[in-house]
C-alpha positions in Angstrom: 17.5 17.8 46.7 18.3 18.5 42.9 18.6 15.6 40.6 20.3 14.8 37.7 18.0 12.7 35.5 20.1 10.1 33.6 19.1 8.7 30.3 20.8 5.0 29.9 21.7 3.2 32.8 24.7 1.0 31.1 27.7 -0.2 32.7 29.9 3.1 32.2 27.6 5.5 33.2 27.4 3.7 36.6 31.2 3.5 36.3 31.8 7.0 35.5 28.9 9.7 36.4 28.1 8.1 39.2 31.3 8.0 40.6 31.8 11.8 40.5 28.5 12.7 42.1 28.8 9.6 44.8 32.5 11.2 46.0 30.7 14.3 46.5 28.1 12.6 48.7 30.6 11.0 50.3 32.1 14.6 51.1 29.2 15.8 52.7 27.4 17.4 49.7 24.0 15.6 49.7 22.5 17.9 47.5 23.1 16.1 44.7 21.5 12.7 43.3 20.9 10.7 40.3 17.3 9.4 39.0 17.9 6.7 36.1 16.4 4.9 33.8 16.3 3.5 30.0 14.6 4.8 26.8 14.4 1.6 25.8 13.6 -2.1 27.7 16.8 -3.3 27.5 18.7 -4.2 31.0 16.3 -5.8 32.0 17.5 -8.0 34.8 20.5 -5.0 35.6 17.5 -2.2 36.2 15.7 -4.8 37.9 18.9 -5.4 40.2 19.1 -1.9 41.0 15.6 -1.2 42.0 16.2 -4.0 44.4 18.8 -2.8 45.6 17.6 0.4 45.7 20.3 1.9 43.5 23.4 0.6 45.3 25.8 -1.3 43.4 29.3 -2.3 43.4 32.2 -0.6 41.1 35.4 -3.0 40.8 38.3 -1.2 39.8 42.2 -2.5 38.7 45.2 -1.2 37.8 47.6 -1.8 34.9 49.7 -3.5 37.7 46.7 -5.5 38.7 45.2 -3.9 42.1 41.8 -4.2 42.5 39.3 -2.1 44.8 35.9 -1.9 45.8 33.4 0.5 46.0 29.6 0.8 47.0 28.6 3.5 44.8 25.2 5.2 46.3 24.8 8.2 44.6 21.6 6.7 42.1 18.7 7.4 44.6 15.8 6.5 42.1 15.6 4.0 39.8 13.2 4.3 37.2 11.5 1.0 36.0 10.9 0.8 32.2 7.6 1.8 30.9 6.7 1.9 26.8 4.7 5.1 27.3 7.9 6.3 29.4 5.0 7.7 32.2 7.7 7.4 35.2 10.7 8.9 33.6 8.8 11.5 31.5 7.6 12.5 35.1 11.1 13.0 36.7 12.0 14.8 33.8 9.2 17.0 34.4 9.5 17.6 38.3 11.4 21.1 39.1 14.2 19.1 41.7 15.7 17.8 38.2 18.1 20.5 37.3 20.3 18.2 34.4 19.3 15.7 32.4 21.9 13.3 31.1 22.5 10.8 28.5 24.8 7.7 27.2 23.6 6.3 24.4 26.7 5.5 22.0 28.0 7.2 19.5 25.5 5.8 16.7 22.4 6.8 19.0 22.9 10.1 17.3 22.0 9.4 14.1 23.7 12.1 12.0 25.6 12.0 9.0 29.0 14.0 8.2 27.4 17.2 7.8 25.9 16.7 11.3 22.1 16.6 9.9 20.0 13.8 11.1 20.2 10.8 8.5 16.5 10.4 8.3 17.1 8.2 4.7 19.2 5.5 6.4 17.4 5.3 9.9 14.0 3.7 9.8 14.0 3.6 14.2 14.4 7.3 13.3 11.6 7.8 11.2 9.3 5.5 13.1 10.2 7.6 16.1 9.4 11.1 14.5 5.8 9.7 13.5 5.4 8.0 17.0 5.8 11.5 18.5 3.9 13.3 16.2 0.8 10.6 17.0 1.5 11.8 20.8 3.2 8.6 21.9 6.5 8.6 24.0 9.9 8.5 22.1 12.6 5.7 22.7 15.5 7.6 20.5 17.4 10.4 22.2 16.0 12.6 20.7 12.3 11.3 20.9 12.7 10.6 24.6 13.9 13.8 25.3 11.1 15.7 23.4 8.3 13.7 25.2 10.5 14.8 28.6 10.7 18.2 27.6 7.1 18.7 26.2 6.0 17.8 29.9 8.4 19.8 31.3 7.3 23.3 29.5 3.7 22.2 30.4 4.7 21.7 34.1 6.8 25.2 34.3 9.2 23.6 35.3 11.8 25.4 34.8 15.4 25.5 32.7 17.1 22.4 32.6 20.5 21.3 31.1 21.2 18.7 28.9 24.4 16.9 29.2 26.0 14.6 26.7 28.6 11.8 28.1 29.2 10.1 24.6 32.0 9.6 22.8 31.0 12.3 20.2 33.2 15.3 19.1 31.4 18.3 20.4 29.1 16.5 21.8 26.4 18.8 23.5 26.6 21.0 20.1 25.8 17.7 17.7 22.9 16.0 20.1 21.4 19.7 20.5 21.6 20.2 17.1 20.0 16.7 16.2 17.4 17.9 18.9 16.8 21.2 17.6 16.6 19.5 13.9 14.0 17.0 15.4 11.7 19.3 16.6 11.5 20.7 13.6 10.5 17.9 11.5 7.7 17.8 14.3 6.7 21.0 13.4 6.4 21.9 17.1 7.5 25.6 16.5 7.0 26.9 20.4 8.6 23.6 21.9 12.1 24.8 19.8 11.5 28.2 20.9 11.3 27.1 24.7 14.2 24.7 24.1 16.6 27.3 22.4 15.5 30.0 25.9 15.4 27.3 28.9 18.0 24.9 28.2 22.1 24.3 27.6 24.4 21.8 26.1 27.7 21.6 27.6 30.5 19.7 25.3 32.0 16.9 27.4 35.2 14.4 27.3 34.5 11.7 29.2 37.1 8.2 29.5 37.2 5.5 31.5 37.5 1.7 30.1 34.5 0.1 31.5 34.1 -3.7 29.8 30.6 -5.5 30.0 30.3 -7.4 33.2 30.9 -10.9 33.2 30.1 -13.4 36.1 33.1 -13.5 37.5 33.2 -10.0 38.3 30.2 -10.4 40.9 32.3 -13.6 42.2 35.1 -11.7 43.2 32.8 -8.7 44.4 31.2 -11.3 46.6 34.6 -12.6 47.9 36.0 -9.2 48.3 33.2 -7.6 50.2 30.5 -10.3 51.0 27.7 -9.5 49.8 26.2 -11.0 46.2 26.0 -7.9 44.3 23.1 -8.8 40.9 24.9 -5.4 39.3 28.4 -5.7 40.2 30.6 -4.0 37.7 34.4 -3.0 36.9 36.4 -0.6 35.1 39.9 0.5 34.7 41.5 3.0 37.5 41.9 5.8 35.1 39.1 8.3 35.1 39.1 11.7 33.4 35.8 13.8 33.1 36.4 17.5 31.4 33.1 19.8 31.0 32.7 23.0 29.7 31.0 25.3 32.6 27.8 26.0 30.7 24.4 25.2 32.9 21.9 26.9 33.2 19.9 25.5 36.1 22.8 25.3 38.6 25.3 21.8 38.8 27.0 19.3 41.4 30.5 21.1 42.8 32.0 18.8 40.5 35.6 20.6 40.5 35.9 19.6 43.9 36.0 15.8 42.9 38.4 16.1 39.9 35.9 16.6 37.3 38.3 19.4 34.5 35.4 22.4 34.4 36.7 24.5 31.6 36.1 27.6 29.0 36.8 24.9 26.2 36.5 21.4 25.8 38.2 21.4 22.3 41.9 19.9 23.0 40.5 17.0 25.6 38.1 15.9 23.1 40.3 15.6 20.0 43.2 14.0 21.8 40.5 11.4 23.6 38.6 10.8 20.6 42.0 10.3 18.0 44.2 9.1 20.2 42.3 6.8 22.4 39.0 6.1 20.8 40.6 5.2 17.1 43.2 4.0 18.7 41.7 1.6 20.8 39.1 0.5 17.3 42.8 -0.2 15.2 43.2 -2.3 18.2 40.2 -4.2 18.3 40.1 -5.0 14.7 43.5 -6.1 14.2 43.0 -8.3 17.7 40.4 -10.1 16.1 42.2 -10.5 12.8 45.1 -11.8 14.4 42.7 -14.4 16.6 42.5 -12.5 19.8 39.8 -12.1 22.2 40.8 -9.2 24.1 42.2 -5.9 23.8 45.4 -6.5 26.0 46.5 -9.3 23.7 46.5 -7.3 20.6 48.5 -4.2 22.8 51.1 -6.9 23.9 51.6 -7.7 19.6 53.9 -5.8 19.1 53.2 -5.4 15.1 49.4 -4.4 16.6 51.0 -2.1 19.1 53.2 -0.4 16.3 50.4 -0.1 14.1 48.6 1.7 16.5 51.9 3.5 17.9 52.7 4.9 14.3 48.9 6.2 13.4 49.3 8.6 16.6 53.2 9.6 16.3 52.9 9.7 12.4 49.7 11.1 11.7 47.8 12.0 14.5 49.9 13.9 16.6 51.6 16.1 13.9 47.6 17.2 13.1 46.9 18.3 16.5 50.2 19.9 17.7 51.1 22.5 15.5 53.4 25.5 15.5 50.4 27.6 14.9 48.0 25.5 17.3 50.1 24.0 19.7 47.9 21.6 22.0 47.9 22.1 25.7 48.2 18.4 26.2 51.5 16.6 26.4 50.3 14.0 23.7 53.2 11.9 23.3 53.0 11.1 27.2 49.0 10.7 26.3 49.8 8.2 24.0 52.2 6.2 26.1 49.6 6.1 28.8 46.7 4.9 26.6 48.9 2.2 25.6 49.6 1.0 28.8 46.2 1.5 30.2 45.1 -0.5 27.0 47.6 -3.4 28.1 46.1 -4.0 31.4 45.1 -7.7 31.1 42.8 -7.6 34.4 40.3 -5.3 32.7 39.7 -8.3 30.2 37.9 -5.7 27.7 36.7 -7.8 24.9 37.3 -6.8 21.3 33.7 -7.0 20.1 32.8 -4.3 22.5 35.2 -2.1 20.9 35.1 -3.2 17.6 31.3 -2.2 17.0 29.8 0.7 15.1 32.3 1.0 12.6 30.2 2.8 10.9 29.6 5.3 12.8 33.8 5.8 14.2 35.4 5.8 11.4 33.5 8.9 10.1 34.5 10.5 13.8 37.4 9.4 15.1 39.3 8.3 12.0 38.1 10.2 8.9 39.0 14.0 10.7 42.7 13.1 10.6 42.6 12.0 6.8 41.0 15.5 6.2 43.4 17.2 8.4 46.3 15.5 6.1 45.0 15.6 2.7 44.4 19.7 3.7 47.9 20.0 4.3 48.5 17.4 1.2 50.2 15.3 3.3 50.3 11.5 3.4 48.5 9.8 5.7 50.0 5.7 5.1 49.7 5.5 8.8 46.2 6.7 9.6 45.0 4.7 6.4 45.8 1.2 8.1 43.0 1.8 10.7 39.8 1.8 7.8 42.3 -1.1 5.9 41.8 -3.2 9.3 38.1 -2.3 9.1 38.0 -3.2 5.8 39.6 -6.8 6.2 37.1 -7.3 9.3 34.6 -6.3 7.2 35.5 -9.0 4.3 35.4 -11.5 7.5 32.1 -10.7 8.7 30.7 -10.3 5.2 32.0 -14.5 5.3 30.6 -15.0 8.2 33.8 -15.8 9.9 33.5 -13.1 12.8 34.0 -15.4 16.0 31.4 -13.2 17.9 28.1 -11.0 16.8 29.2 -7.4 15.2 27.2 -4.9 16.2 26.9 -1.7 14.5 23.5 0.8 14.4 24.7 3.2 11.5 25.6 0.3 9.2 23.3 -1.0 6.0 24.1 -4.6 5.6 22.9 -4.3 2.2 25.1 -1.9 1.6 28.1 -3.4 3.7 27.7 -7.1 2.1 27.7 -5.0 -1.6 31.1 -3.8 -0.9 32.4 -7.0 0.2 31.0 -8.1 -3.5 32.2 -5.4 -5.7 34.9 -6.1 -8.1 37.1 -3.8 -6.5 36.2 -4.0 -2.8 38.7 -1.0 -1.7 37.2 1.2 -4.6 33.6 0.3 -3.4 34.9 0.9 0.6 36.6 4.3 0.0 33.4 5.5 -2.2 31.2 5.2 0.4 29.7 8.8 1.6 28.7 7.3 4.8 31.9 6.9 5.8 33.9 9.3 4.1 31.5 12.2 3.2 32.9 14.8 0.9 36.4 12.7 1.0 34.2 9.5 -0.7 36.4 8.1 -3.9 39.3 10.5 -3.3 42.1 10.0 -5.2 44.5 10.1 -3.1 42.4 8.2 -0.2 41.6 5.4 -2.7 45.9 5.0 -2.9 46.3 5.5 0.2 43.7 2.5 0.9 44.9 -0.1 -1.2 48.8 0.4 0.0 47.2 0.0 3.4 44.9 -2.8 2.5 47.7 -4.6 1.3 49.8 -4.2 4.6 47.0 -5.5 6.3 46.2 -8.4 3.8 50.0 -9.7 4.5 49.7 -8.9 8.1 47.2 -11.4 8.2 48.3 -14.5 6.2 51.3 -14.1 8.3 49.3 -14.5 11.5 46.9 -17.2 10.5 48.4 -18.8 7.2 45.8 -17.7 4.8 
């Protein structure tokens, strides 16, 4: 049997990849499985479910109209436990059945900057990593766990492998290699990037499917529903969408036959995803939480939230993507309308500090490509600018501590965050900052177009909560 080893064993991994290679089981197609496990000892009690349950698990789905199903997904057949020295999954990784190794670990567990170099200055887990790999100790960063896996692997002669990115990055598999590559050379480890660059791939990926963090009541209805007390029970939205560019080089799952999109190019998928859901569904999150909501289907069903977010795509986003010299494959209009809708679904009861985190880190690569696309074409861009102006008033609440939940966000300095939030001229301080803007930072024309924003969202406010 060949095995994909997967890096990260979170909710939508289980929701998502899994799902692809388990209706291919379920086909007939055994050849196929997954080996999981985590970089990192977190999920405790979820990986400990799973290896009692030897992998199995149940996947909750529901429609915008509210139809729920169940599922018994089956396709992880090894769970790895947790280990510091990473001995167990360092050792899958290593064995010649593992053809792809695969990996969620957000958007911020890459740690690069805007010229997609690895931020070494700002990221001290980063740093600590590098030296904990050069000491010959096992990694816990992406990159770091992967190196210790690969190492073994090239010592084993085990073979080509393929590494396959299923974050919410643009160009994902080019970024993370690249990160990878850049690594390994700050180890200094010159035949380990030789082997790397000959015996392995990097497909670019879209992946989508809404998958909240679990709650109790989703194993109580899983247990009503199907009997049996599931310990990790998840849910996620109907919608799933997978597109992969066809580039392995150890041989892959028949995936097509499943409805996973195997293309030449992954390039129009991923920029419609990532602008007009991902920062899409961030405007949402942030103004939900301005305006006193919990979840994300009560700011869809605001209709001033809903038009916010309606007017960034029609206004800005769209007219960047689609042009008469580029026209994009993709109806996006009809995208649009769907992510709405699919956004709206109350029973997926997706919270808005799950989507609201890593700021940092989104703004750069979800929000900050359109601005560039517009200013290039010297353009306005009032629409697209409310997003960072919502990010900007959250920010102002969380620097007061008035954030009704914990914000969560791996590429952010608090230092640096609080210091905006203090400066004399807190939109001036926000739109110079090179970690979210990059070359754009103190822009004339993005500091205007912040501060009309700003104020938009400033009045937007007090006419929500009075303030």
């Amino acid at each position: 049997m060949n095995f994909i080893l997967h890096l990260g064993l979170g909710s939508f991994h289980r929701a998502h990849q899994a799902v692809y290679v388990h209706a291919l089981r379920q086909q007939g197609d055994t050849g196929w499985a997954i080996a999981g496990g985590n970089l990192r000892p977190d999920m405790a009690d979820t990986i400990a479910a799973l290896q009692a349950q030897d992998g199995r698990y149940t996947l909750e789905t529901v429609t915008p109209q509210g139809e729920r199903n169940y599922t018994v997904i089956e396709s992880i057949q090894r769970v790895i436990p947790y280990q510091d020295d990473l001995a167990p999954l360092i050792a899958m990784g290593a064995d010649p059945a593992t053809r792809i190794i695969s990996f969620t670990v957000t958007e911020a567990g890459y740690y690069l900057d805007a010229q997609n170099q690895l931020d070494w200055p700002t990221f001290a887990d980063l740093r600590a990593d590098l030296a904990a790999v050069k000491a010959g100790q096992a990694g816990h960063t992406i990159y770091g766990g992967l190196v210790s896996i690969l190492r073994a692997r090239r010592a084993a002669g085990a073979g080509a492998v393929t590494l396959m990115n299923c974050d919410n990055l643009r160009h994902n598999g080019d970024r993370s290699r690249g990160g990878l590559l850049q690594f390994i050379e700050a180890l200094g480890d010159a035949p380990l990037k030789e082997w790397v660059e000959q015996n392995t791939t990097s497909p670019n990926a879209m992946v989508d499917r809404i998958t909240p963090r679990p709650t109790p009541d989703v194993a109580e209805r899983v247990k009503a529903a199907t009997g049996w007390d599931d310990k990790a029970a998840l849910m996620g939205e109907s919608f799933i969408q997978w597109v992969i560019e066809d580039d392995f080089i150890a041989g892959r799952p028949a995936w097509e036959t499943v409805g996973v999109e195997m293309v030449q190019s992954v390039q129009a998928h991923e920029e419609a995803k990532i602008r007009l859901l991902n920062a899409t569904h961030s405007c949402i999150a942030w103004a939900g939480t301005l305006a006193g909501y919990q979840y994300i289907h009560e700011g869809t069903h605001d209709a001033a939230i809903r038009q916010m977010a309606y007017d960034y795509v029609t206004d800005d986003a769209i007219p960047v993507l689609h042009t008469p010299e580029q026209p994009c494959p993709i109806n996006l209009e009809q995208y649009r309308d769907v992510v709405l809708d699919r956004f709206g679904n109350p029973a997926i009861a997706d919270t808005n500090q799950r989507v609201a985190m890593d700021a940092f880190s989104k703004i750069p690569g979800m929000i900050a490509p359109t601005i560039r696309d517009k200013l290039a074409r010297n353009a306005s861009f009032d629409s697209v600018a409310m997003l960072p102006a919502l990010f900007l008033a959250y920010l102002q609440r969380w620097h007061a501590g008035q954030i009704p939940y914990s914000y969560q966000d791996q590429a952010m300095d608090p230092a640096v965050a609080h210091a905006i939030c203090d400066a004399a001229d807190p939109v001036a301080a926000y739109a110079a900052d090179t970690t979210l803007w990059g070359e754009m930072a103190s822009h004339p024309q993005l500091l205007d177009a912040l501060r009309k924003a700003y104020a938009r969202v400033l009045a937007f406010v007090a006419e929500r909560t009075g303030a």
